[in-house]
NUSESE-21510 format. One record per residue: residue in one letter; x, y, z of N, C-alpha, C, O in turn. Coordinates in steps of 0.02 Angstrom, whole numbers, plus 50000, padded with zeros to 5 digits. Example, Ala and Ser with C-alpha at 12.3 -4.5 7.8 and 13.67 -1.06 7.14 Angstrom:
<nudren r="a" n_px="50660" n_py="49716" n_pz="50390" ca_px="50615" ca_py="49775" ca_pz="50390" c_px="50660" c_py="49835" c_pz="50390" o_px="50712" o_py="49834" o_pz="50423"/>
<nudren r="s" n_px="50642" n_py="49888" n_pz="50354" ca_px="50684" ca_py="49947" ca_pz="50357" c_px="50645" c_py="50002" c_pz="50394" o_px="50670" o_py="50057" o_pz="50402"/>
***
This chain:
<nudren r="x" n_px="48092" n_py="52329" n_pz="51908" ca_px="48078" ca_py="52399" ca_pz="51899" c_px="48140" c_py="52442" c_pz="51913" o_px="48137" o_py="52497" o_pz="51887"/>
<nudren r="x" n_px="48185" n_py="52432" n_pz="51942" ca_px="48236" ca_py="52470" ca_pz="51997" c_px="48281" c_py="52459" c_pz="51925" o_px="48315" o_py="52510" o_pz="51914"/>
<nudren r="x" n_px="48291" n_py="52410" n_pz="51877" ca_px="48342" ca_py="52404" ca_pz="51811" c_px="48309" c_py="52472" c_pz="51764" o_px="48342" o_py="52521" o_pz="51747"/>
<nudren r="x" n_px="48249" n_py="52463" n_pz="51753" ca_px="48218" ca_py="52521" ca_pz="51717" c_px="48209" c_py="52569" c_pz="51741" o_px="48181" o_py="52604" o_pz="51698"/>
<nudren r="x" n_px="48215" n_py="52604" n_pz="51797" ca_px="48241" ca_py="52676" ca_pz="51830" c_px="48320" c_py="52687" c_pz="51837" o_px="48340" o_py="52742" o_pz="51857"/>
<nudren r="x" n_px="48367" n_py="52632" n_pz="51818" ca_px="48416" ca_py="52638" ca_pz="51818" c_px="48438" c_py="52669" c_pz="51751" o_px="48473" o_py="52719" o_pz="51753"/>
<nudren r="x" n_px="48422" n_py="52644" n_pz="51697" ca_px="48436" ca_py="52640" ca_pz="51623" c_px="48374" c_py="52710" c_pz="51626" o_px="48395" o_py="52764" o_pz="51605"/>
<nudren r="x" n_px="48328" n_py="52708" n_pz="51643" ca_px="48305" ca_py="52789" ca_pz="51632" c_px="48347" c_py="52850" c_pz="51648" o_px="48346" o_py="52899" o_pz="51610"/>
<nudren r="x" n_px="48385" n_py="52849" n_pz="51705" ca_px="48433" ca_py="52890" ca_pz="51738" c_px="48478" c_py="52886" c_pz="51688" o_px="48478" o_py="52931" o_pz="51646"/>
<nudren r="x" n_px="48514" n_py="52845" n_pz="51684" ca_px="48568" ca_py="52849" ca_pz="51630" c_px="48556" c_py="52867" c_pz="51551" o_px="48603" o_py="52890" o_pz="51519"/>
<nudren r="x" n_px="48508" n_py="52861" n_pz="51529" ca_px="48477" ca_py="52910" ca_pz="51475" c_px="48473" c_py="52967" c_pz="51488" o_px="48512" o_py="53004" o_pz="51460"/>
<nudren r="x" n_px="48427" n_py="52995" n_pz="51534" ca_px="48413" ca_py="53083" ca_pz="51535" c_px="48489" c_py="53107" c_pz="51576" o_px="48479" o_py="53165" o_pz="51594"/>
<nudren r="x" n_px="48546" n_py="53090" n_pz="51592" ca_px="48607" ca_py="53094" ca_pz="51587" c_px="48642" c_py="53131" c_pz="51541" o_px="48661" o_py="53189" o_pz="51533"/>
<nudren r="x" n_px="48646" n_py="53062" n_pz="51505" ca_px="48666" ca_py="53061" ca_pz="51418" c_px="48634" c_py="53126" c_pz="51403" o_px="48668" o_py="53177" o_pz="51403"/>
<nudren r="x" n_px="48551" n_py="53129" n_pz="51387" ca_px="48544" ca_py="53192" ca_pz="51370" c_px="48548" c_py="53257" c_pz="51393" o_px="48531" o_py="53307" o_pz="51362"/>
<nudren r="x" n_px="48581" n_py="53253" n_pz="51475" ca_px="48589" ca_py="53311" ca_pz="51493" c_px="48674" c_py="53346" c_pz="51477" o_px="48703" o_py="53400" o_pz="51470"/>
<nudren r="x" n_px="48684" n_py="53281" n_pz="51477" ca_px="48774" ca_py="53306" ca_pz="51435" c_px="48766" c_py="53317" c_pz="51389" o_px="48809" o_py="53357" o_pz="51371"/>
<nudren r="x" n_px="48714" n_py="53297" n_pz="51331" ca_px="48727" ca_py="53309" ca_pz="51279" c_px="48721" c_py="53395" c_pz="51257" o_px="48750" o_py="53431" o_pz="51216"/>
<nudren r="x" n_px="48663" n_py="53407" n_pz="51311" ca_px="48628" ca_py="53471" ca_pz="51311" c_px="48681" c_py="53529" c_pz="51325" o_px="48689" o_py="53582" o_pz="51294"/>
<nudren r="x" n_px="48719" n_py="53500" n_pz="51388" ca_px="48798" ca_py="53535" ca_pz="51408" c_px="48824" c_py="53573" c_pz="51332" o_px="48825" o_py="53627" o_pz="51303"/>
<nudren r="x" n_px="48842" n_py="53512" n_pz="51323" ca_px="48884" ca_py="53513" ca_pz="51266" c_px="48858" c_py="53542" c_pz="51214" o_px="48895" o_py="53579" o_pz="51182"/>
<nudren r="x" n_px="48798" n_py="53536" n_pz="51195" ca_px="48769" ca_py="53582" ca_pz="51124" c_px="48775" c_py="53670" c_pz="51149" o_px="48788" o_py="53713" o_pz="51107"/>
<nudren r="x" n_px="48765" n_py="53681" n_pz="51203" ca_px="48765" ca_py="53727" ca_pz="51250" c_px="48837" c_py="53769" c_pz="51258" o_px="48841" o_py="53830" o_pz="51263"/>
<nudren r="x" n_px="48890" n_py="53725" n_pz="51259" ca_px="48942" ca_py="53775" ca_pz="51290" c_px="48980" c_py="53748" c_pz="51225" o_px="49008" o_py="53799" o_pz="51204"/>
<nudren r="x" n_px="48996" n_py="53694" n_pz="51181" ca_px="49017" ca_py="53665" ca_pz="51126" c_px="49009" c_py="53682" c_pz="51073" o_px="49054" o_py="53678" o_pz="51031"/>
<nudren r="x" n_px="48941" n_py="53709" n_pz="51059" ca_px="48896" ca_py="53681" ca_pz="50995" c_px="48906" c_py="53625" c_pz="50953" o_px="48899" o_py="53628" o_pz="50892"/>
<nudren r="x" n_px="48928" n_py="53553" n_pz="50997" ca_px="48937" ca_py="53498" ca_pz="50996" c_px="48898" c_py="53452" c_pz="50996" o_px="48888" o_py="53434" o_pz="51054"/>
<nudren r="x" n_px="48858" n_py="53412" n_pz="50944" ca_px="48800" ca_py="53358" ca_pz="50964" c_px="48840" c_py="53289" c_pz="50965" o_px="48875" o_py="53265" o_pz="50920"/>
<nudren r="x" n_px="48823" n_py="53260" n_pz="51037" ca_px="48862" ca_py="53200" ca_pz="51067" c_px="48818" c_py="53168" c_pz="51007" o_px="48848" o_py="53164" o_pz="50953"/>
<nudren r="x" n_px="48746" n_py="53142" n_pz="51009" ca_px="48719" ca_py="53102" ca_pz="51006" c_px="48727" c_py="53094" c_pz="50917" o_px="48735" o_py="53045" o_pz="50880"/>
<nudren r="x" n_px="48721" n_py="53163" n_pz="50906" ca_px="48731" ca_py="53150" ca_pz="50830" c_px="48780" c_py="53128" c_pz="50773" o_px="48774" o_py="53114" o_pz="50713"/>
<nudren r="x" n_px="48847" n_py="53130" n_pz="50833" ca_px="48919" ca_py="53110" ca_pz="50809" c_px="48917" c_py="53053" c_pz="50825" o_px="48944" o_py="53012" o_pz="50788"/>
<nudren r="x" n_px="48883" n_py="53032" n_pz="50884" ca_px="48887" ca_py="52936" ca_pz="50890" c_px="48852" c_py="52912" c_pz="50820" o_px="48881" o_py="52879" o_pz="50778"/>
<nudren r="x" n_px="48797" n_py="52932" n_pz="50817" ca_px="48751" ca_py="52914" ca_pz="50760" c_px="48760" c_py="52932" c_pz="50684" o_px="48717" o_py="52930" o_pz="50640"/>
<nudren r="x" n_px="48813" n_py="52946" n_pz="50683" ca_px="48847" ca_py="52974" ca_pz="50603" c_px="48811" c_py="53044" c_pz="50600" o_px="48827" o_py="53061" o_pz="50543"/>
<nudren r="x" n_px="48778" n_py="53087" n_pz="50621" ca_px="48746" ca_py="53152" ca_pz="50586" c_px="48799" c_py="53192" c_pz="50595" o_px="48850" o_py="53177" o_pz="50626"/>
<nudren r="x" n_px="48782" n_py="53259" n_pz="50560" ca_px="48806" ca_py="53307" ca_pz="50589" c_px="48753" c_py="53340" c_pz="50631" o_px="48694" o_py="53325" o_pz="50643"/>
<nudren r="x" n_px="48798" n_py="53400" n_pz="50655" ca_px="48761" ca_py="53449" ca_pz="50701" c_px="48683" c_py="53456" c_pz="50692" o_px="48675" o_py="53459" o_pz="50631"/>
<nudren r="x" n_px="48624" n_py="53461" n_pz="50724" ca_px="48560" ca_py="53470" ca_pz="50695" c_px="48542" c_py="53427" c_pz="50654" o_px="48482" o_py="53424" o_pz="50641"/>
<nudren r="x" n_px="48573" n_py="53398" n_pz="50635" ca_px="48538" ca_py="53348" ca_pz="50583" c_px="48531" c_py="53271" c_pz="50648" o_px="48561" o_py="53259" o_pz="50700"/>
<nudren r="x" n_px="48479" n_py="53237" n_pz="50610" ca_px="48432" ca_py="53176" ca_pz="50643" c_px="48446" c_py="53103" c_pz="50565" o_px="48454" o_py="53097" o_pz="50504"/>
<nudren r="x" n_px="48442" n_py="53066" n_pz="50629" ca_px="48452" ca_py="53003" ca_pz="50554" c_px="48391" c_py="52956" c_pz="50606" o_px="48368" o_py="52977" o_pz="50659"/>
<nudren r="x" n_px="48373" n_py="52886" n_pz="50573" ca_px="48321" ca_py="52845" ca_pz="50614" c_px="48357" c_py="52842" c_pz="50688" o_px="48314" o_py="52854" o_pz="50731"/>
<nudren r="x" n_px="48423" n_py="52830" n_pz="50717" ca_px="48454" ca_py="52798" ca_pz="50759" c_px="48455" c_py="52853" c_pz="50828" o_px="48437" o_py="52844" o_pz="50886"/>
<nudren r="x" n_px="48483" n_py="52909" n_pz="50798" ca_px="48474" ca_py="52989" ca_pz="50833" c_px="48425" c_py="53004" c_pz="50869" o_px="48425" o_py="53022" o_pz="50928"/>
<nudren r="x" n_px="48337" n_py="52989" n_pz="50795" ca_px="48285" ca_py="52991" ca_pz="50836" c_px="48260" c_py="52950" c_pz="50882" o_px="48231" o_py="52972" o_pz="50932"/>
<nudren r="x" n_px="48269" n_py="52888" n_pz="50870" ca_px="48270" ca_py="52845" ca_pz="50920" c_px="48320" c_py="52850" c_pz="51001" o_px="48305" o_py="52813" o_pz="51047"/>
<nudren r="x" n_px="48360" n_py="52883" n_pz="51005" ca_px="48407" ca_py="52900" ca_pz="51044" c_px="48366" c_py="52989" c_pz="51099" o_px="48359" o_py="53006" o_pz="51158"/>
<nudren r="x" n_px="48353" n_py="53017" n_pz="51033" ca_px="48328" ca_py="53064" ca_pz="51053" c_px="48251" c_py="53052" c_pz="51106" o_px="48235" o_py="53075" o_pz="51160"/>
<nudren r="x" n_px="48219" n_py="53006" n_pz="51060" ca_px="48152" ca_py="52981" ca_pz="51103" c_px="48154" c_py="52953" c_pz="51165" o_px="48117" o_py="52971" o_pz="51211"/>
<nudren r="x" n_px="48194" n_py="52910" n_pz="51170" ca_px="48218" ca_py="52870" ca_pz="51232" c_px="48221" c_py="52929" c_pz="51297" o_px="48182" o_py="52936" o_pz="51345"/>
<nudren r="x" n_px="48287" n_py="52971" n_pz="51277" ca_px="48310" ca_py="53020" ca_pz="51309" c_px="48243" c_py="53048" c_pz="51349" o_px="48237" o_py="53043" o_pz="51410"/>
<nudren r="x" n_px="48191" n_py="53079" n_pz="51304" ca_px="48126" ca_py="53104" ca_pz="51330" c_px="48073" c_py="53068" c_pz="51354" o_px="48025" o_py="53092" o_pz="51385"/>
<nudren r="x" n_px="48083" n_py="53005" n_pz="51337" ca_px="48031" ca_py="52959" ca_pz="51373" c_px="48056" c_py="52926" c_pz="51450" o_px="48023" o_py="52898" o_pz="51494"/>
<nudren r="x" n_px="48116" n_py="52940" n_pz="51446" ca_px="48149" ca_py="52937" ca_pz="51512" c_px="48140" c_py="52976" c_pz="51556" o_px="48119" o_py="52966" o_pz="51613"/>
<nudren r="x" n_px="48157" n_py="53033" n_pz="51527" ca_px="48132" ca_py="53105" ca_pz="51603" c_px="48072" c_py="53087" c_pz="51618" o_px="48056" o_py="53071" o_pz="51675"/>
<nudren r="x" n_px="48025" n_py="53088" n_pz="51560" ca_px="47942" ca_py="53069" ca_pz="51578" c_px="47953" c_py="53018" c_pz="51642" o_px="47953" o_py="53038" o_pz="51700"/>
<nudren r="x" n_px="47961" n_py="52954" n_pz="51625" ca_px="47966" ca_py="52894" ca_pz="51666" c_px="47987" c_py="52907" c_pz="51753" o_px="47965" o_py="52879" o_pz="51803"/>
<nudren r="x" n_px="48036" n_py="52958" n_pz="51745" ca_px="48076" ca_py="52979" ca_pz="51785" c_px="48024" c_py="53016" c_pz="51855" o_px="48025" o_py="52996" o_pz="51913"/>
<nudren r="x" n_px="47980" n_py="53077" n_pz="51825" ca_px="47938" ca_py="53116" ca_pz="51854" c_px="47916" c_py="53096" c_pz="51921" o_px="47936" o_py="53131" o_pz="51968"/>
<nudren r="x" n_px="47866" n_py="53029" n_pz="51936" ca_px="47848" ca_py="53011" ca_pz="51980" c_px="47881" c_py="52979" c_pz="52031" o_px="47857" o_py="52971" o_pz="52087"/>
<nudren r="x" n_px="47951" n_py="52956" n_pz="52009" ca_px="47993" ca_py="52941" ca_pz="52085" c_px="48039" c_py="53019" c_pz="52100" o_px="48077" o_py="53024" o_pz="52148"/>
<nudren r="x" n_px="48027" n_py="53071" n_pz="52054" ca_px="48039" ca_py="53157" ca_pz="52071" c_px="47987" c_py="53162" c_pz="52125" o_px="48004" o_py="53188" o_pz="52178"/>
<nudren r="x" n_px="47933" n_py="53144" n_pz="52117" ca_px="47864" ca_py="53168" ca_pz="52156" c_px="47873" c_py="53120" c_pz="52226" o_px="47852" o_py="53139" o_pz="52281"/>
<nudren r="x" n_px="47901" n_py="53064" n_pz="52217" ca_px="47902" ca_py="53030" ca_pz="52279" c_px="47956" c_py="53045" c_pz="52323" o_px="47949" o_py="53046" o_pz="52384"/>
<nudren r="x" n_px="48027" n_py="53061" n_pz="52285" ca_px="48059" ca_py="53114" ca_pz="52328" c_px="48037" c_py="53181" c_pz="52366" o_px="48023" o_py="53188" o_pz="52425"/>
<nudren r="x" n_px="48038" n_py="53220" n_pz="52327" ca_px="48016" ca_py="53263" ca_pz="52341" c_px="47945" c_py="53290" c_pz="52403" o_px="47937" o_py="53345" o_pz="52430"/>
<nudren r="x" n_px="47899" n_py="53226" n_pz="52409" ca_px="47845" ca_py="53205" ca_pz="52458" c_px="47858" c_py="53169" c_pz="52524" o_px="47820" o_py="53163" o_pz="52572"/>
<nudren r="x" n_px="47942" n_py="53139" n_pz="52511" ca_px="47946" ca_py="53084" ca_pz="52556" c_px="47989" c_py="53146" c_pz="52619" o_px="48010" o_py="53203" o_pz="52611"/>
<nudren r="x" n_px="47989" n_py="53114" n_pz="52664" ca_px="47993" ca_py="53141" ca_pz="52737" c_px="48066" c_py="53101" c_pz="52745" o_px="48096" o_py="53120" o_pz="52795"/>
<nudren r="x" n_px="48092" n_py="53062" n_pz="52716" ca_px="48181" ca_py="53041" ca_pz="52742" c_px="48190" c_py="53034" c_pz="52700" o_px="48152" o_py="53020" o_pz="52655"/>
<nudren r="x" n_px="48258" n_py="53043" n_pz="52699" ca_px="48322" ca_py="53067" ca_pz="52634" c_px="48294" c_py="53014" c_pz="52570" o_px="48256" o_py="52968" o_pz="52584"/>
<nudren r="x" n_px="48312" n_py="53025" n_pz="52513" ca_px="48306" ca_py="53007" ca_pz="52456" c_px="48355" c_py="52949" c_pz="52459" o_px="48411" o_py="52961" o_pz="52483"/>
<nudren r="x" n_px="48336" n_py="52867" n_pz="52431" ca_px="48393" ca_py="52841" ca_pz="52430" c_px="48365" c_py="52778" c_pz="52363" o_px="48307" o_py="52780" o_pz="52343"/>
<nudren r="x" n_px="48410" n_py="52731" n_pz="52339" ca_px="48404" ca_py="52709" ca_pz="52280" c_px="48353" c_py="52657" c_pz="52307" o_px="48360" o_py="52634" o_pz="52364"/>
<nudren r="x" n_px="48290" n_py="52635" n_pz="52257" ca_px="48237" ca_py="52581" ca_pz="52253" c_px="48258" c_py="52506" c_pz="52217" o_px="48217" o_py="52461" o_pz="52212"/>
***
């Protein structure tokens, strides 16, 4: 489990840089890895894109177990 909260973290990452960057850039990381341009989506993007959001999801409940727990936050 502790590999798949790892690789979740490092996804909603990815998409938080990417977000940076569309943000202060108007730069899409994900879409230049994936051949698109800007705004535009191809199968690989959305798949990239999904991940990204099924990760934060995933993410939520060790947010809730931080956030509940009584000593410092540290890696599982």
């Amino acid at each position: 489990m502790r590999y798949v909260n790892v690789l979740a973290l490092l996804l909603v990452i990815v998409g938080a840089a990417n977000w940076l960057l569309v943000g202060l850039a108007k730069f899409d990381l994900v879409a230049a890895v994936t051949g698109s341009e800007f705004g535009e989506t191809n199968p690989l993007s959305t798949i990239v894109y999904a991940l990204v959001g099924l990760s934060g999801l995933w993410l939520l409940p060790t947010l809730a177990r931080w956030l509940t727990s009584d000593r410092p936050a540290t890696a599982q």
